[in-house]
N, C-alpha and C positions, 0 to 999 in steps of 0.2 A: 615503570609507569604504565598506567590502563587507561585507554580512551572511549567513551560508546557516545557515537555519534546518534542525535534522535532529530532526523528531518523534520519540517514545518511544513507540512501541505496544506498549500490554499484551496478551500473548501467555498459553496457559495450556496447550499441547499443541505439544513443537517440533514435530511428527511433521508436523502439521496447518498451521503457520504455512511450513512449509517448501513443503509439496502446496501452499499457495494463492500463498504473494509469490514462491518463485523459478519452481514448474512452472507455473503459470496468469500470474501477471504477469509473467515473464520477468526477473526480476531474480537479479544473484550474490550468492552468501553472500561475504561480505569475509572475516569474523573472526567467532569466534564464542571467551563466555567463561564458563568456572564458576569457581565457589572453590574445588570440588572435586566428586569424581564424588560426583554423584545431587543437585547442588542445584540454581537455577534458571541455565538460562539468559539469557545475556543477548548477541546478535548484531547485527550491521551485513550489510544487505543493499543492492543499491546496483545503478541502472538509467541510466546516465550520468550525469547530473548529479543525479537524486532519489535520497536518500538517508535509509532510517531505520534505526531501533534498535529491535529487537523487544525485547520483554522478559518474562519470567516472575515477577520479582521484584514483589512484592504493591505495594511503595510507591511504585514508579518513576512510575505515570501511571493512569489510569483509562480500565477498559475501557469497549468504546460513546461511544468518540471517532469525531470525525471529520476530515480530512485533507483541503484544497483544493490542489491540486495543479494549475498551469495547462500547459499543452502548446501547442504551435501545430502537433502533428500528430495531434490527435483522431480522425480518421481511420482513418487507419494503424493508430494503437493499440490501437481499438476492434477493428477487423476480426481485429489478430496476438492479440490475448486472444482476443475469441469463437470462431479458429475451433482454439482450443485443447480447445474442447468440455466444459470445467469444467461439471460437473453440478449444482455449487450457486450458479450464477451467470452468468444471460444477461443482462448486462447492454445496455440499448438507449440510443442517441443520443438526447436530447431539448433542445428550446431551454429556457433556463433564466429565471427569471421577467427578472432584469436584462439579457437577450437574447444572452447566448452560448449558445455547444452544450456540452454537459456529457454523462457518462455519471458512473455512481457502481458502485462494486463492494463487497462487505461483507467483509469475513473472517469464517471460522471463531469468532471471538472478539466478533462485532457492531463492532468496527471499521470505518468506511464512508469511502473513498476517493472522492471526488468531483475528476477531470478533467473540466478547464474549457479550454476555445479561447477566446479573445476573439473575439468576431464587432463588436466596436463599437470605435472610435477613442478 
């Protein structure tokens, strides 16, 4: 049996969610959906295998979540975000108390994305 979990981040500005998850995180818009023009969105963005649901809709999820997210190229990542040059977000490598490497990034919405590398067996 296979699981893939896809978070619901509450969103509140698409303008802003778009500036932060696809041009700073690098991630594509999939689909994006309303009930009609001028109500909330609600979108799929999507970075090879990570995948979320942004949302504008009040009941979908609560904003100032946070998101663990493991990678085994923290690295890379790190470096193809920062040297994007996002002005509300420098995020830095730190070892994390259970001893892997992590960085963490916020959105626009206090949403906090925390990649993780395992550094332990």
């Amino acid at each position: 049996m296979q699981f893939k979990a896809i978070p619901i981040i509450r969103i509140f500005d698409e303008a802003k969610a778009k500036e932060f998850y696809l041009e700073f995180l690098g991630m594509s818009l999939d689909w994006e959906h309303r009930f009609e023009a001028g109500f909330p969105i609600y979108m799929q963005v999507s970075r090879g295998d990570l995948v979320f649901h942004l949302s504008e809709h009040s009941g979908d999820c609560t904003p100032g979540s946070k998101t663990f997210v493991n990678t085994d190229e923290l690295e890379a990542l790190h470096h193809e975000i920062t040297s994007r040059g996002y002005r509300y977000s420098r995020p830095e490598i730190t070892a994390a108390p259970w001893g892997d490497r992590v960085f963490e990034v916020v959105d626009p919405f206090s949403n906090r994305i925390l990649f993780n590398e395992r550094t332990t067996t």
